[in-house]
N, C-alpha and C positions, 0 to 999 in steps of 0.2 A: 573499459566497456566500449563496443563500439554496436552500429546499428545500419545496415546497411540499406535503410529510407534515408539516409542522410548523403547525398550528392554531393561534393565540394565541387566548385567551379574553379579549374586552374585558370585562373584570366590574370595571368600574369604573364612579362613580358618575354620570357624563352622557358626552354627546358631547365637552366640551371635553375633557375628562380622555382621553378614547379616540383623541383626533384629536393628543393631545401625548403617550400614549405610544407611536403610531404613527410621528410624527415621528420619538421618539427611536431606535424599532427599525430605520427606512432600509430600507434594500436586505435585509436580515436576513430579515425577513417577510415573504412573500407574502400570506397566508391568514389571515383574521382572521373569530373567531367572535362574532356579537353574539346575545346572550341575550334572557329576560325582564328579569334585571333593569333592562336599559338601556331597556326602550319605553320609558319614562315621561320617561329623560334623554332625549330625542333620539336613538336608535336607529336609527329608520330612514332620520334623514336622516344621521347619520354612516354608514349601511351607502350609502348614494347615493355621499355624497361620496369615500369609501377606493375607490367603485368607479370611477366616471366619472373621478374627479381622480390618484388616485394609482393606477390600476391594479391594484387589490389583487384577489385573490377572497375571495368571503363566501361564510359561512354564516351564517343565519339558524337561531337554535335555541328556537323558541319549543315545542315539544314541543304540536303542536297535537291537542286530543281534543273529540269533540263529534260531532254525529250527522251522517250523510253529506252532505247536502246542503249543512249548516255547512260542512264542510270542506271541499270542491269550491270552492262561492264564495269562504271564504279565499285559500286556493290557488291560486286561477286570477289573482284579485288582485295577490298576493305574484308569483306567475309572471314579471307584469309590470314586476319590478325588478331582469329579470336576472340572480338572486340565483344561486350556483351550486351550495348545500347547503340544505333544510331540514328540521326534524324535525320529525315527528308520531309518534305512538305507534304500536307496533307492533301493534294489533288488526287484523285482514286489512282491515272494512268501513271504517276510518279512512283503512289504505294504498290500500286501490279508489280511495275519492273525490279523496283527494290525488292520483292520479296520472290522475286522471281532470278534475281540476281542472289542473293543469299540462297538459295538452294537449299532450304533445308536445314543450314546451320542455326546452333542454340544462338546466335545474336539476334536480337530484339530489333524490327523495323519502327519507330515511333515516328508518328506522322505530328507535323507543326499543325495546330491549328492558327489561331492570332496570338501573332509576341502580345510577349506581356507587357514590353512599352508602348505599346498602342492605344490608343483609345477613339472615340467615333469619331474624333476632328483629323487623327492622321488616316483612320480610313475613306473618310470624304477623301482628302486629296491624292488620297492614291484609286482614289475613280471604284474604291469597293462599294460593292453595290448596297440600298440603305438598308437598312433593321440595326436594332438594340445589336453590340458587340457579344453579349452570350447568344442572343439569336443564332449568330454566324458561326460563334466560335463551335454550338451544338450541332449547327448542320454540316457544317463541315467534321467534326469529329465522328458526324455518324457516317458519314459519305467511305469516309477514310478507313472508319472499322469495316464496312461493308468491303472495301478492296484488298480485306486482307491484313491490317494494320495490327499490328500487336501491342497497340496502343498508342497512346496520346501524348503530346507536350501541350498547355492549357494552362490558364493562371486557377490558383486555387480559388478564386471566388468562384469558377464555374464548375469547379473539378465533382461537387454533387450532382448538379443535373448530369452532368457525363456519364454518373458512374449509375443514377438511374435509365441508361438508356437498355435496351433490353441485348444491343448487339456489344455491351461494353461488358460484360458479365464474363470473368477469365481475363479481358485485359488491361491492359498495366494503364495508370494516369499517373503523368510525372508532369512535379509543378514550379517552375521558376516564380521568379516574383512572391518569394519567401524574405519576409525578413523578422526579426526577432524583434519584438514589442521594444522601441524606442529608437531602434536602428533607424539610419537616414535612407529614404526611398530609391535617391539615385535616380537612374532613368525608367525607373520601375512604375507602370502607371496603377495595376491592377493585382493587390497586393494583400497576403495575409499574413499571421503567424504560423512557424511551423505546426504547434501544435494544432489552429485552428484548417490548416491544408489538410492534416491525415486524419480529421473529425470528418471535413465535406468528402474524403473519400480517394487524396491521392495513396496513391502507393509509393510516391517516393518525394523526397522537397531536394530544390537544387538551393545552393549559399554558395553564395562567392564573397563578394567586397566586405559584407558582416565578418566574414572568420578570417580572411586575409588581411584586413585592413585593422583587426583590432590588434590591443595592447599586447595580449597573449591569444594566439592565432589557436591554442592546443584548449586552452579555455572556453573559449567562446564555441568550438566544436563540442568540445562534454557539455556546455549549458542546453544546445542542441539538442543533443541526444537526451539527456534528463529529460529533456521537455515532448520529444515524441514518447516516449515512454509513461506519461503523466497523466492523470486521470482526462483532464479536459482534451485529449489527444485522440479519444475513445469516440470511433464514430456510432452511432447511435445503433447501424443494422447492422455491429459486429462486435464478435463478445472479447 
């Protein structure tokens, strides 16, 4: 059984290592996220190989920032690999160029709003400006659908207000800082269960260190999926 709301995060330390925990996950996973930390392992040719060879769909999460024209040529680049998700940050002129850079191709632009390992003390010191962190994390999410975003990266505690905004209506809410009821937080500050993320309304949850790090990496992905699939999973304004 697999479900393809379930993300895995390859954050692991090269291609080999991502190419043998895929093995091990089979039929279980669909969708597989490859980060920064992986460019330097082989990254982009393990995001080729899971696509061309085993059918998978990707995301690409390099959370790309830089002045417009940088990101268009990125973009238009990356375009060309098929890729079915990537991230840039959610500033409107970032999301312009990226979706102006993809061209039209079926890949997904998702704009960041605030990591999910943040909370209001790391955004003081990074001089962001004051309000409640969903404050920010909403106005910026709307900013970003306004420039075209085909949706969001957001922690599931915010991922309802998002999903009531009126310009979020068709697009996607993808939620890191997912962990499974008992799992350890890690650097994750603002944090739900899966089930409890595609209740407030994402459309997809990201997992890494819970299904990589446990006993049996192929198990803890089916306990996953059992659990989106599960009554308490059911968001309220969807049947």
């Amino acid at each position: 059984m697999t479900d393809d709301r379930l993300i895995v995060a390859l954050d692991v330390p090269n291609a080999v290592a991502g190419l043998e925990l895929a093995h091990h996950l089979g039929d279980t996973v669909s969708f597989y996220k490859i980060g920064l930390g992986m460019l330097t392992g082989g990254g982009m040719a393990l995001a080729n190989e899971l696509k061309d060879v085993h059918g998978k769909r990707i995301f690409m999460d390099l959370k790309l920032f830089d002045i417009g024209a940088t990101i268009e040529a990125a973009v238009r680049g990356l375009a060309q690999m098929d890729l079915d998700f990537l991230t840039v940050h959610g500033d409107p002129h970032v999301v312009r160029a990226a979706k102006e850079g993809a061209g039209g191709r079926d890949m997904k632009i998702l704009a960041v709003t605030v990591l999910t390992s943040l909370d209001r003390g790391d955004l003081d010191e990074c001089q962001i400006r004051d309000g409640a962190v969903p404050e920010i994390v909403l106005a910026r999410a709307h900013a970003a659908l306004d420039a075209g975003a085909d949706g969001v990266i957001a922690s599931p505690q915010e991922a309802g207000m998002i999903r009531a905004l009126p310009n979020a209506e068709g697009r996607l809410i993808v939620t890191p800082g997912v962990r499974p009821a008992g799992a350890a937080l890690g650097d994750q500050k603002r944090v739900t269960t899966p089930a409890e993320a595609i209740a407030n309304g994402a459309d997809h949850v990201v997992v890494g260190r819970p299904i990589h790090h446990a006993p049996s990496p192929r198990k803890a992905a089916e306990a996953i999926v059992a659990e989106l699939s599960a009554p308490q999973a059911r968001a309220p304004n969807r049947p």
